[in-house]
CHARMM internal coordinates of N, CA and C (Angstrom, degrees):
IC EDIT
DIST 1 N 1 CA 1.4363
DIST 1 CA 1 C 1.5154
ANGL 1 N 1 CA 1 C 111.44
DIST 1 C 2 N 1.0415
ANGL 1 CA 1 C 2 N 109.65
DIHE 1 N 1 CA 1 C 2 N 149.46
DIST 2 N 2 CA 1.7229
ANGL 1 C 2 N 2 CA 109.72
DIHE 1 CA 1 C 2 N 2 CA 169.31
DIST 2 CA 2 C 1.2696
ANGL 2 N 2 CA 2 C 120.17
DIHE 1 C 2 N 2 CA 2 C -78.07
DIST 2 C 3 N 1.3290
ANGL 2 CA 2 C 3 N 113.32
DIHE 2 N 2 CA 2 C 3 N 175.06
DIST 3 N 3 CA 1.8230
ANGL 2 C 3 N 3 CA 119.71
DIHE 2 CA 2 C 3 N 3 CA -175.54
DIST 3 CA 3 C 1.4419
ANGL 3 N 3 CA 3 C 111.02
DIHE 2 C 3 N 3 CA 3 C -76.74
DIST 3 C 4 N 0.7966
ANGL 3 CA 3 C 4 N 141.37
DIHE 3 N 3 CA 3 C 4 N 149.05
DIST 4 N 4 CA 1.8867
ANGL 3 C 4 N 4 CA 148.30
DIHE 3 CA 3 C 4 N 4 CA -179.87
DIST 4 CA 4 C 1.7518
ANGL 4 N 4 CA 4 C 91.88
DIHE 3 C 4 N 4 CA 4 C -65.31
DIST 4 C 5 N 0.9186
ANGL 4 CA 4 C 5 N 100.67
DIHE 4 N 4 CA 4 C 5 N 142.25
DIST 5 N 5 CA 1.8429
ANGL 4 C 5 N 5 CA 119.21
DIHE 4 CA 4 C 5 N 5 CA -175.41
DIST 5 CA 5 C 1.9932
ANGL 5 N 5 CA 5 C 104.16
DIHE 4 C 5 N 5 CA 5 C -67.40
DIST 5 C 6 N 1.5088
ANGL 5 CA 5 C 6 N 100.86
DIHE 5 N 5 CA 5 C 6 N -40.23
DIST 6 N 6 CA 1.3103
ANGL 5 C 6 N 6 CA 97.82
DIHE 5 CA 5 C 6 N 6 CA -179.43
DIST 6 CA 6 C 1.3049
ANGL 6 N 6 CA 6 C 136.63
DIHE 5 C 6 N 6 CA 6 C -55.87
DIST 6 C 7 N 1.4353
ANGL 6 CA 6 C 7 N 124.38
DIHE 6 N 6 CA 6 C 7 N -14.42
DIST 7 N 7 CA 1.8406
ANGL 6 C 7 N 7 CA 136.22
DIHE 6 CA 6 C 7 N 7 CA 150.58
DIST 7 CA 7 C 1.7091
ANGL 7 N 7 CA 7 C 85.73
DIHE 6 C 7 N 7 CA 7 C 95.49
DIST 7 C 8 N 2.1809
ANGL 7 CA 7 C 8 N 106.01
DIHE 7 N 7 CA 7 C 8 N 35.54
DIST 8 N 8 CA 1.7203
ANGL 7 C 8 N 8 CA 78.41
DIHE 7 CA 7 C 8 N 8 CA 166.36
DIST 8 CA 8 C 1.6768
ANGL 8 N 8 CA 8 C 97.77
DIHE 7 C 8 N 8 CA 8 C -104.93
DIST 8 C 9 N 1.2366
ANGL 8 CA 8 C 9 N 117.18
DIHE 8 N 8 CA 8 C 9 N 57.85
DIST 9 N 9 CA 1.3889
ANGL 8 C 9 N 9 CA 111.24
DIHE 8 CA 8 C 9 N 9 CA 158.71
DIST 9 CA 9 C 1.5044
ANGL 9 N 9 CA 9 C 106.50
DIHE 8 C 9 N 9 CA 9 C -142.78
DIST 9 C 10 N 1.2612
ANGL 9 CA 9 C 10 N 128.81
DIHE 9 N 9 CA 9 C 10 N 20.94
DIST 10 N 10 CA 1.1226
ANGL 9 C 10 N 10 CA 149.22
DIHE 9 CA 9 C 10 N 10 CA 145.41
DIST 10 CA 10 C 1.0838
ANGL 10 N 10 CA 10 C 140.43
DIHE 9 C 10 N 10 CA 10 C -22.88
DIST 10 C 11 N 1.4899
ANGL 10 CA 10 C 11 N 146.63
DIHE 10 N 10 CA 10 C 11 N 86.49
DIST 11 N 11 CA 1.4543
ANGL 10 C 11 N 11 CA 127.64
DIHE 10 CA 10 C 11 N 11 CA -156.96
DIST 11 CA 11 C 2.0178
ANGL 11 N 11 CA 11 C 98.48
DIHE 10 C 11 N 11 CA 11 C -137.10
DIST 11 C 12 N 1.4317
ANGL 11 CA 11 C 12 N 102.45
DIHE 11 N 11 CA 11 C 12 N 125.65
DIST 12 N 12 CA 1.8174
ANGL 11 C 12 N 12 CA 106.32
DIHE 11 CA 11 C 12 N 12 CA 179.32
DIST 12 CA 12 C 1.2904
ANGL 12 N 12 CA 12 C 87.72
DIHE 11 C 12 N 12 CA 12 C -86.98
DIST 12 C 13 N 1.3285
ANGL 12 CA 12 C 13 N 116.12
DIHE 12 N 12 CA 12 C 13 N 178.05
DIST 13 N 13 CA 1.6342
ANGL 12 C 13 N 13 CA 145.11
DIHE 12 CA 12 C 13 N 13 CA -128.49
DIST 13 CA 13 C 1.6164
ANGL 13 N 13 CA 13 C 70.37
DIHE 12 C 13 N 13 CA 13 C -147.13
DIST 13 C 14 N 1.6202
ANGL 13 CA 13 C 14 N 95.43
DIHE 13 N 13 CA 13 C 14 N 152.51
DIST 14 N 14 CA 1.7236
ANGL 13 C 14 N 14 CA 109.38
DIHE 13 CA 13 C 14 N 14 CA -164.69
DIST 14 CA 14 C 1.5769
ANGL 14 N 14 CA 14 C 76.00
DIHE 13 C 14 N 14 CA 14 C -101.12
DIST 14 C 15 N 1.5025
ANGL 14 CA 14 C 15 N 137.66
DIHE 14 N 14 CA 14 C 15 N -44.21
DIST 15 N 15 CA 1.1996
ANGL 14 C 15 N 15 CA 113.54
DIHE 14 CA 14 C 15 N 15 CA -166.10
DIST 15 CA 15 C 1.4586
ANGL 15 N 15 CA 15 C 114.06
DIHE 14 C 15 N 15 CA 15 C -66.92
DIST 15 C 16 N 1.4711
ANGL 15 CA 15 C 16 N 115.60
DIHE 15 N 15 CA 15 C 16 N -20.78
DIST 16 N 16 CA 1.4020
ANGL 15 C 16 N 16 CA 99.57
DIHE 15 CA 15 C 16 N 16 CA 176.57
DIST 16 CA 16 C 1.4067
ANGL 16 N 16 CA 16 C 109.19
DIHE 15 C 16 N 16 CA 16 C -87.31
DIST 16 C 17 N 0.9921
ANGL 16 CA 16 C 17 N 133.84
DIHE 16 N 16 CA 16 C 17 N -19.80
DIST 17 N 17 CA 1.1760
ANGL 16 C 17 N 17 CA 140.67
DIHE 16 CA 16 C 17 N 17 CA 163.36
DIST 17 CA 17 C 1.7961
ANGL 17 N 17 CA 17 C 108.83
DIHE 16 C 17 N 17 CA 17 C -36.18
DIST 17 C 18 N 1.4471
ANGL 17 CA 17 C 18 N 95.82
DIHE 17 N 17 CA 17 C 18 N -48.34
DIST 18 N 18 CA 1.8316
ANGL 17 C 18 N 18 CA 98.63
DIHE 17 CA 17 C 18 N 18 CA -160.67
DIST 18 CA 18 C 1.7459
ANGL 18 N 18 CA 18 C 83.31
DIHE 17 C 18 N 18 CA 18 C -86.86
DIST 18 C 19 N 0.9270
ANGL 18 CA 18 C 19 N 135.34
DIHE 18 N 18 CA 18 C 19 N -50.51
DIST 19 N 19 CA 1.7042
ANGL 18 C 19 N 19 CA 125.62
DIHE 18 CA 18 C 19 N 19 CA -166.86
DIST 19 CA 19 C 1.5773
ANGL 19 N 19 CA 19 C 93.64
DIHE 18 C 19 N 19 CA 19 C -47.48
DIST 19 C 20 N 1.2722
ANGL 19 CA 19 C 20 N 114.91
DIHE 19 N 19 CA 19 C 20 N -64.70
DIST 20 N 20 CA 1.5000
ANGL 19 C 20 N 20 CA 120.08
DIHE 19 CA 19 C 20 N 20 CA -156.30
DIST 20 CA 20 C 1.7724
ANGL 20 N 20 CA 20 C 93.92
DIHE 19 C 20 N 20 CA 20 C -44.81
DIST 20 C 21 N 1.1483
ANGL 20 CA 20 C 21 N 86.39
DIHE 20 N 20 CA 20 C 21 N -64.01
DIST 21 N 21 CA 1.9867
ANGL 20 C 21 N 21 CA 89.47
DIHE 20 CA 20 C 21 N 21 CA -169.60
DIST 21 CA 21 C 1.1535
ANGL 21 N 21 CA 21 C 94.09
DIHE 20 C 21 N 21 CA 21 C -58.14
DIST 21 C 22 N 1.3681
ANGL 21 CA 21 C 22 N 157.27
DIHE 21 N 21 CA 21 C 22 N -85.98
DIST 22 N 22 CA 1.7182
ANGL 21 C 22 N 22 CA 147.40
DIHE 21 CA 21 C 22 N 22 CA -167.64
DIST 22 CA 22 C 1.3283
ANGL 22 N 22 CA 22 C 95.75
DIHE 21 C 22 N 22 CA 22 C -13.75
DIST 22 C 23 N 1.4348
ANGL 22 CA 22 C 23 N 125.88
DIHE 22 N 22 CA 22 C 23 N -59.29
DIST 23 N 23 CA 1.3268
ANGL 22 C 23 N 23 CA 124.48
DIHE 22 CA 22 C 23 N 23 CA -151.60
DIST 23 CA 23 C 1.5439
ANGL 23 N 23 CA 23 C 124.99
DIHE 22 C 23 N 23 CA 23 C -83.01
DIST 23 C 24 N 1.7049
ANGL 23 CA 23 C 24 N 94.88
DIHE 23 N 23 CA 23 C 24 N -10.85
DIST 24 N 24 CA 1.4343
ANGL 23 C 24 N 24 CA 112.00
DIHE 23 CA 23 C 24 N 24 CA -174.58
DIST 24 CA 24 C 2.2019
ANGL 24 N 24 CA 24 C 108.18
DIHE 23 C 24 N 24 CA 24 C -95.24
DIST 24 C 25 N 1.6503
ANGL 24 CA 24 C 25 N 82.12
DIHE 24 N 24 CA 24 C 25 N -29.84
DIST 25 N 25 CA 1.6265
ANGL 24 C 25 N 25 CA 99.04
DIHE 24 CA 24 C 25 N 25 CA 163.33
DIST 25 CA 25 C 1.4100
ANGL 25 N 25 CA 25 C 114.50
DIHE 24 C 25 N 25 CA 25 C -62.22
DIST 25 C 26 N 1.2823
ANGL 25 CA 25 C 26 N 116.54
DIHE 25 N 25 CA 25 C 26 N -50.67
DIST 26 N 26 CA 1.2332
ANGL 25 C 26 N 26 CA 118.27
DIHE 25 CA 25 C 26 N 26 CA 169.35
DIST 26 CA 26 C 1.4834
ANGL 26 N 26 CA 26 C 125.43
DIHE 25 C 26 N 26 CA 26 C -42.59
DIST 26 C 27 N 1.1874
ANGL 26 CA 26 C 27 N 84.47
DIHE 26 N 26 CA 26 C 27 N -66.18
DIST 27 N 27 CA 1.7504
ANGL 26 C 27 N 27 CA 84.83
DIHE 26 CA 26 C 27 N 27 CA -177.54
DIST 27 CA 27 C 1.6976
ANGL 27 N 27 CA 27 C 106.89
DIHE 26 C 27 N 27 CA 27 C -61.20
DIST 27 C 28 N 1.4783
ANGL 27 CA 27 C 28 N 113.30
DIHE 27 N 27 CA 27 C 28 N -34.66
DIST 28 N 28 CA 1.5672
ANGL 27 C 28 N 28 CA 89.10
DIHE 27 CA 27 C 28 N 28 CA -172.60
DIST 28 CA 28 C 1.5908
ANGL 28 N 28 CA 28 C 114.97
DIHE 27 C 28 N 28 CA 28 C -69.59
DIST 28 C 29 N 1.3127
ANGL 28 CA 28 C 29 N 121.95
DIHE 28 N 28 CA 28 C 29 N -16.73
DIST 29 N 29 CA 1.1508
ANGL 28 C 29 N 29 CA 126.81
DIHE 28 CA 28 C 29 N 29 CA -175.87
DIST 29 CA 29 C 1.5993
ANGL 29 N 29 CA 29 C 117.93
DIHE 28 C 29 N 29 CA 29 C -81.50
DIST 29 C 30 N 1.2081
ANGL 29 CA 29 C 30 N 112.79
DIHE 29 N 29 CA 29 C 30 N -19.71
DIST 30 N 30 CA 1.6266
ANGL 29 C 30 N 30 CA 125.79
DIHE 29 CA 29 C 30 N 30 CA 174.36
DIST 30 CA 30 C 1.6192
ANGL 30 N 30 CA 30 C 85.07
DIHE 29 C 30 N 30 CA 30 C -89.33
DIST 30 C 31 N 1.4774
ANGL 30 CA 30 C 31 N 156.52
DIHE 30 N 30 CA 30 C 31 N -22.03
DIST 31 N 31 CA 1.4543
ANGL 30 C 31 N 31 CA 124.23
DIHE 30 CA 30 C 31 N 31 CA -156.60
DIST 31 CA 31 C 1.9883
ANGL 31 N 31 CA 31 C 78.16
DIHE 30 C 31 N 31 CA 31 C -110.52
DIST 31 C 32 N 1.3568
ANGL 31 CA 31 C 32 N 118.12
DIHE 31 N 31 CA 31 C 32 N -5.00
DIST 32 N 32 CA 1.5182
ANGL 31 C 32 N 32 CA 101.09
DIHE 31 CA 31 C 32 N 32 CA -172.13
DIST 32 CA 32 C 1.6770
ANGL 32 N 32 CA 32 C 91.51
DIHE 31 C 32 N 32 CA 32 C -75.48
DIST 32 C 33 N 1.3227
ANGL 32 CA 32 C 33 N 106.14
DIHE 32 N 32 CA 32 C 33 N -46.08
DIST 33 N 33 CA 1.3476
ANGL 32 C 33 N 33 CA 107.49
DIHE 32 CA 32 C 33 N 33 CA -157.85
DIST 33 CA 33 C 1.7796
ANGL 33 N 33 CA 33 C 125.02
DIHE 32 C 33 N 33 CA 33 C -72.23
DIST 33 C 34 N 1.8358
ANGL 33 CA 33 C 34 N 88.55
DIHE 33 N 33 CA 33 C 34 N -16.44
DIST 34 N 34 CA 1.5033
ANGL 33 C 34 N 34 CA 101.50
DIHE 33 CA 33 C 34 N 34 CA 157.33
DIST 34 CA 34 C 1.1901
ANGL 34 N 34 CA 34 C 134.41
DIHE 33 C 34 N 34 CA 34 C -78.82
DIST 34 C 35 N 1.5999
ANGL 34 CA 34 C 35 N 103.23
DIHE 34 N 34 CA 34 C 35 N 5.11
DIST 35 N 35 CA 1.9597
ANGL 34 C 35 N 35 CA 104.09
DIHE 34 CA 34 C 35 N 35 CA -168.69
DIST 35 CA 35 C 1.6056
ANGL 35 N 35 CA 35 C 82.28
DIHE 34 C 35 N 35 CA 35 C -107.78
DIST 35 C 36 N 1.5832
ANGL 35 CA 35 C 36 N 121.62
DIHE 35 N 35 CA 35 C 36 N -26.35
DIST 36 N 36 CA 1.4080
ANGL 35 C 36 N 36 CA 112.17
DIHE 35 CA 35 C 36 N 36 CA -159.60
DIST 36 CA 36 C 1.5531
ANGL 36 N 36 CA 36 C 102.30
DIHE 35 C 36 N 36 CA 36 C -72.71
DIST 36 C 37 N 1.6838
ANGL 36 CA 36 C 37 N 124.38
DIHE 36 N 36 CA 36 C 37 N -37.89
DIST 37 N 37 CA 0.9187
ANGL 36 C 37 N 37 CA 121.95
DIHE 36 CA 36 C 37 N 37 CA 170.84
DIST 37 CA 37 C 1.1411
ANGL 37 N 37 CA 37 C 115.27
DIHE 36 C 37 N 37 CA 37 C -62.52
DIST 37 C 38 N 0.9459
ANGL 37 CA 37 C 38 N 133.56
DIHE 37 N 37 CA 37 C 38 N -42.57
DIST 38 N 38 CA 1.3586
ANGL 37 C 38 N 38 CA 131.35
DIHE 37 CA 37 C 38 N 38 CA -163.25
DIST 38 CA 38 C 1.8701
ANGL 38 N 38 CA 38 C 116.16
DIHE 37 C 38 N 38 CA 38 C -68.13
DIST 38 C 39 N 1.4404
ANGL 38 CA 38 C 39 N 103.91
DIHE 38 N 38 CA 38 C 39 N -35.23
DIST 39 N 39 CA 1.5569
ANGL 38 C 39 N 39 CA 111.58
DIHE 38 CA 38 C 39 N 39 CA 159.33
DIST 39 CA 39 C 1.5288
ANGL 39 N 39 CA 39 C 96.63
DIHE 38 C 39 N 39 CA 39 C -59.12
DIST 39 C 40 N 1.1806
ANGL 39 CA 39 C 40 N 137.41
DIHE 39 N 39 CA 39 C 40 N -75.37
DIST 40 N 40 CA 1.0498
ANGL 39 C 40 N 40 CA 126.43
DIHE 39 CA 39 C 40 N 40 CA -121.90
DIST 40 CA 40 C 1.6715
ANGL 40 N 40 CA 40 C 88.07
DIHE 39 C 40 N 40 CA 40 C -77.51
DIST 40 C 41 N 1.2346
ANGL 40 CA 40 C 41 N 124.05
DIHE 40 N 40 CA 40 C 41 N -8.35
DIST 41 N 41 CA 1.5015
ANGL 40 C 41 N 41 CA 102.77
DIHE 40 CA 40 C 41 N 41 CA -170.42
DIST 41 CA 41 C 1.5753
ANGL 41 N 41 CA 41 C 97.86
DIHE 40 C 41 N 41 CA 41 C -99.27
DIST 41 C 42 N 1.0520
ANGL 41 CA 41 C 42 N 102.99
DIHE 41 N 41 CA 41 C 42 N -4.71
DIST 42 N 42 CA 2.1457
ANGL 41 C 42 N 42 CA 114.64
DIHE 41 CA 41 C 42 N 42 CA -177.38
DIST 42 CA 42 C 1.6627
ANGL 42 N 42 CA 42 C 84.32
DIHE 41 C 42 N 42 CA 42 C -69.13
DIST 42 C 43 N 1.1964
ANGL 42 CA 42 C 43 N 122.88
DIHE 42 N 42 CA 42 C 43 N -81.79
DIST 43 N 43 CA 1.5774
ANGL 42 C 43 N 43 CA 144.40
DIHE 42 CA 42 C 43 N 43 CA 175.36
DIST 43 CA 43 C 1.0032
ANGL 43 N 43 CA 43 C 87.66
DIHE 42 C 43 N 43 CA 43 C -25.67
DIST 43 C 44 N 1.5040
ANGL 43 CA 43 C 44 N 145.90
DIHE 43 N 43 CA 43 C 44 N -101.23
DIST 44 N 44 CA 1.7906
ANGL 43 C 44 N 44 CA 135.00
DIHE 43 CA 43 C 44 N 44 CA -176.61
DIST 44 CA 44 C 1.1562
ANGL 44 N 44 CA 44 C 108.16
DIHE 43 C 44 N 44 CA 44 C -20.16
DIST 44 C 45 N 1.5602
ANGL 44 CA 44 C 45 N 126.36
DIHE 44 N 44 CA 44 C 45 N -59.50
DIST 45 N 45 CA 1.6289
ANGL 44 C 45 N 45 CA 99.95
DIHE 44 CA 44 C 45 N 45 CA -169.22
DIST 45 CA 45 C 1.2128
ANGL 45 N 45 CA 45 C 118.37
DIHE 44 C 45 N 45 CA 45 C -63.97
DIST 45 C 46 N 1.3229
ANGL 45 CA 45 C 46 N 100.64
DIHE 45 N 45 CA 45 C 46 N -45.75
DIST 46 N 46 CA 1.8805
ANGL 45 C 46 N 46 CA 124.87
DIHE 45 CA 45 C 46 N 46 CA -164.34
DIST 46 CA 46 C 1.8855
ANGL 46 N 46 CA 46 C 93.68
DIHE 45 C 46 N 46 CA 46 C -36.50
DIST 46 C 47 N 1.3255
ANGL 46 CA 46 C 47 N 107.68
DIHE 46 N 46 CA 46 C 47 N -57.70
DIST 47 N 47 CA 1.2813
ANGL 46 C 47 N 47 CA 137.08
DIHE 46 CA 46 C 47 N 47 CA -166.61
DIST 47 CA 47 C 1.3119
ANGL 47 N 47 CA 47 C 115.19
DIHE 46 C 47 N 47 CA 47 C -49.21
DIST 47 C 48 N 1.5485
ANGL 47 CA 47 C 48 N 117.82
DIHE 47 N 47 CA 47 C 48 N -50.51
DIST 48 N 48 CA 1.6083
ANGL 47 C 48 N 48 CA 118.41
DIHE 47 CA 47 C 48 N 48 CA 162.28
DIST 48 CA 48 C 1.2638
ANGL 48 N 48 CA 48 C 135.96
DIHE 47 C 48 N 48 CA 48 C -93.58
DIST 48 C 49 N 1.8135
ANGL 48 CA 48 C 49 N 104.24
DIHE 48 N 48 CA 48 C 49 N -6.16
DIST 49 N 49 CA 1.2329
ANGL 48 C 49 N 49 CA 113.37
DIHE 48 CA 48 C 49 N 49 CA 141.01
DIST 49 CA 49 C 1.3882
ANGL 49 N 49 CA 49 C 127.61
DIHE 48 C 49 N 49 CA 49 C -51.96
DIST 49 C 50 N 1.2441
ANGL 49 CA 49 C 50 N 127.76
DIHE 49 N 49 CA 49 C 50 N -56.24
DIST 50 N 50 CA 0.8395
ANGL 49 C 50 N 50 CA 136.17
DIHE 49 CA 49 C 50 N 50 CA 148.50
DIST 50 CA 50 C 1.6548
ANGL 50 N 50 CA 50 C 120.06
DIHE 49 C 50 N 50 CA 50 C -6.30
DIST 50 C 51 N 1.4422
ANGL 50 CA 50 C 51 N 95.91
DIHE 50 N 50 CA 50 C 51 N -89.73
DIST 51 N 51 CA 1.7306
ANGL 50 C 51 N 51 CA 104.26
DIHE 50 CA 50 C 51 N 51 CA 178.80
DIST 51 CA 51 C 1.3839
ANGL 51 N 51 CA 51 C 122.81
DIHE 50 C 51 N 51 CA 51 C -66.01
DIST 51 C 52 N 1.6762
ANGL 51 CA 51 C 52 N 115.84
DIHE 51 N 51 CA 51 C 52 N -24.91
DIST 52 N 52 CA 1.6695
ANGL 51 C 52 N 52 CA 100.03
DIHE 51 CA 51 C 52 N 52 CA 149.83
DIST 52 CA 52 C 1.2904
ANGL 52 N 52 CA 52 C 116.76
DIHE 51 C 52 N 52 CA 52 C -28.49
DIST 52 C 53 N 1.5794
ANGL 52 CA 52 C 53 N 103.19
DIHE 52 N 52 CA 52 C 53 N -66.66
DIST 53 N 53 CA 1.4080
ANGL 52 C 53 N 53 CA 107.28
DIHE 52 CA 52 C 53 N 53 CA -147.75
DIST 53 CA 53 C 1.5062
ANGL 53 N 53 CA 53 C 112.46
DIHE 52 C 53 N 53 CA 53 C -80.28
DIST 53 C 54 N 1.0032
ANGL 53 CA 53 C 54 N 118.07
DIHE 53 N 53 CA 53 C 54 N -3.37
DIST 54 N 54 CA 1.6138
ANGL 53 C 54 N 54 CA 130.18
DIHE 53 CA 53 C 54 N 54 CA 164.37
DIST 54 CA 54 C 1.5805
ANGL 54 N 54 CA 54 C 99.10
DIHE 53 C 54 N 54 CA 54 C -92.19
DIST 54 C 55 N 1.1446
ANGL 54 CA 54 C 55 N 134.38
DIHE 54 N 54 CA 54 C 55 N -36.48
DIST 55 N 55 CA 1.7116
ANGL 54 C 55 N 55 CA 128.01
DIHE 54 CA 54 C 55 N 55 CA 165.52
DIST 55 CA 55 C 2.0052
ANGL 55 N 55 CA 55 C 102.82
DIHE 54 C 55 N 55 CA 55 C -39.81
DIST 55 C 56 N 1.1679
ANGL 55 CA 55 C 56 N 99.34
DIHE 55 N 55 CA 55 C 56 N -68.69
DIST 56 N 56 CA 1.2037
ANGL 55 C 56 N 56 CA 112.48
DIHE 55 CA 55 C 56 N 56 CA -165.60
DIST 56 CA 56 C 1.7014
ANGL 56 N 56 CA 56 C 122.27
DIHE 55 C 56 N 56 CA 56 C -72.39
DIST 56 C 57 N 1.0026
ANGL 56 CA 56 C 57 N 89.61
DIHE 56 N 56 CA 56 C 57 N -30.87
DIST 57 N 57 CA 2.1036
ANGL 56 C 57 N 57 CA 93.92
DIHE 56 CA 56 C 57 N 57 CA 149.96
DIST 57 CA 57 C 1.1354
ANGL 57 N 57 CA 57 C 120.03
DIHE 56 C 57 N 57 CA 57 C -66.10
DIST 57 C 58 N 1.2490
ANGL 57 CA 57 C 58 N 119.97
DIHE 57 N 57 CA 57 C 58 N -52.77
DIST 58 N 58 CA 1.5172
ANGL 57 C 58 N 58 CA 116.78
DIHE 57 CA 57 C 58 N 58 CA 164.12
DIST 58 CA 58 C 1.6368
ANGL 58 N 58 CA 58 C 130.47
DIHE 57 C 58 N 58 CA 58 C -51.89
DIST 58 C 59 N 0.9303
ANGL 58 CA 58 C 59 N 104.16
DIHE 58 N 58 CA 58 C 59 N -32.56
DIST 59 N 59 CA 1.7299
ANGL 58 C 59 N 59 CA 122.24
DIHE 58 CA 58 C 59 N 59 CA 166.60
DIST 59 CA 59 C 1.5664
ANGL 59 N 59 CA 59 C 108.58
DIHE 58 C 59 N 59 CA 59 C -92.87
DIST 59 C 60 N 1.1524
ANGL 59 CA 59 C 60 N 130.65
DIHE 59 N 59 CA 59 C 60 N 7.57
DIST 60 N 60 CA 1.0498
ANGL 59 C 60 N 60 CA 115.64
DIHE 59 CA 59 C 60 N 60 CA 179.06
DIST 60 CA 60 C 2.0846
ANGL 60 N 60 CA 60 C 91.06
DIHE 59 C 60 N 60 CA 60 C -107.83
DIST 60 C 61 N 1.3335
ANGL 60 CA 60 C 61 N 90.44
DIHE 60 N 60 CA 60 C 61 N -58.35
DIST 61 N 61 CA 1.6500
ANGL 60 C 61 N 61 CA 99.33
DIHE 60 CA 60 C 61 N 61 CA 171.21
DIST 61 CA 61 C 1.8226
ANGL 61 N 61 CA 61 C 104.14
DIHE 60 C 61 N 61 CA 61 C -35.58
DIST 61 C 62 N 1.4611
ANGL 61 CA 61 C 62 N 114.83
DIHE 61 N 61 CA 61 C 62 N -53.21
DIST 62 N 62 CA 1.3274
ANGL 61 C 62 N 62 CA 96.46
DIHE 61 CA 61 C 62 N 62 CA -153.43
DIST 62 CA 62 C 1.6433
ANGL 62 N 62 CA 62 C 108.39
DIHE 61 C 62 N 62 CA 62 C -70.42
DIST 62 C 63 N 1.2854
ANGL 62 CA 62 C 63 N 104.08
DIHE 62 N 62 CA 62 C 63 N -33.40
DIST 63 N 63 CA 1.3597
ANGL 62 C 63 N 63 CA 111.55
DIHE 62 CA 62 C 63 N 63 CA -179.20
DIST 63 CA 63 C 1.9197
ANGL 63 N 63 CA 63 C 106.36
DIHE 62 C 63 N 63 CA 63 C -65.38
DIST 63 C 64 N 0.9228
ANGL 63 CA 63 C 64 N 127.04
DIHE 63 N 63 CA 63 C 64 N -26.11
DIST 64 N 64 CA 1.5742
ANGL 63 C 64 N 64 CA 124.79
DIHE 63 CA 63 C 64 N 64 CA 161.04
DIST 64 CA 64 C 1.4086
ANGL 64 N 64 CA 64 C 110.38
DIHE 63 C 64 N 64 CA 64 C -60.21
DIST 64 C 65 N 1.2688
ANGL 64 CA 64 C 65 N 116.51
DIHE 64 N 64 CA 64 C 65 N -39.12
DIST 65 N 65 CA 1.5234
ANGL 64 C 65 N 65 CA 114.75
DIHE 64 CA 64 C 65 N 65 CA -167.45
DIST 65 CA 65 C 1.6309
ANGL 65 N 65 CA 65 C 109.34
DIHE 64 C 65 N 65 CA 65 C -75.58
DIST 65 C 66 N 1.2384
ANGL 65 CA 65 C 66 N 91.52
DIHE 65 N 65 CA 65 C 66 N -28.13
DIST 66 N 66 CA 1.8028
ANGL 65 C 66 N 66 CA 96.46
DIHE 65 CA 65 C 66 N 66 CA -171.70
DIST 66 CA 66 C 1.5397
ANGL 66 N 66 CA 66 C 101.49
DIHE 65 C 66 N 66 CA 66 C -83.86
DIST 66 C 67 N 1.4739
ANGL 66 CA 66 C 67 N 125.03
DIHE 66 N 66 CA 66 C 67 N -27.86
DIST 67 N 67 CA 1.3647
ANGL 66 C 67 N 67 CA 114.60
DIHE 66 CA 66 C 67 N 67 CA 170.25
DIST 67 CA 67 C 1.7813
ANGL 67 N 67 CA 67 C 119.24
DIHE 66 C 67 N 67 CA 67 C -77.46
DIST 67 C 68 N 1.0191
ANGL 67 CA 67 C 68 N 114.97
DIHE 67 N 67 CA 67 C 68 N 14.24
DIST 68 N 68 CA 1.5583
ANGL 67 C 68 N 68 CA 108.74
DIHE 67 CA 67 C 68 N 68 CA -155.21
DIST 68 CA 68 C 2.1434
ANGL 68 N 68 CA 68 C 82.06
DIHE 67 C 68 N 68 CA 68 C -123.65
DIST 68 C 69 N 0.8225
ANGL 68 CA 68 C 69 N 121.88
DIHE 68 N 68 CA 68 C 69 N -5.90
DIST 69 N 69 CA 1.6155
ANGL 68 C 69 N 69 CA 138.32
DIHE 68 CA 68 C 69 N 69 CA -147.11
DIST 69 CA 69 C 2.4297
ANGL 69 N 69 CA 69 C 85.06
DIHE 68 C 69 N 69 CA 69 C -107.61
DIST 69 C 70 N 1.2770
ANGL 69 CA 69 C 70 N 105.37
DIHE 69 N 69 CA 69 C 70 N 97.96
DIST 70 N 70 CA 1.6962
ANGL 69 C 70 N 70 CA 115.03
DIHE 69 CA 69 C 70 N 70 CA 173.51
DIST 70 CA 70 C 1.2644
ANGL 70 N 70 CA 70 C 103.20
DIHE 69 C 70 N 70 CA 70 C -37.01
END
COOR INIT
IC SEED 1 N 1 CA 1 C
IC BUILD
């Protein structure tokens, strides 16, 4: 007779077992290390965005101060 269609006599192979997971490790460890970069370059911009825009307040202030000056 043949096997029942439903795969309950079914058994995976430990080596594929361990590739699959290596490979699933893999990838999670390449997408951790792509989010870490990816903050850290958000944080770089964020960061000199930032100090532009504090550059340019300051130059905007000074140039008020010097017009307000008899």
């Amino acid at each position: 007779m043949t096997e029942p269609a439903d795969g309950a006599g079914w058994k995976s192979s430990s080596r594929g077992e361990a590739a699959w997971k290596e490979t699933r490790d893999g990838v999670a460890s390449r997408n951790a290390e792509a989010r870490k970069q990816g903050r850290q370059r958000r944080e770089s911009y964020e960061r000199r965005r930032e100090d532009a825009r504090r550059a340019a307040a300051i130059r905007q202030d000074s140039h008020l101060l010097k017009r307000r000056k008899p």
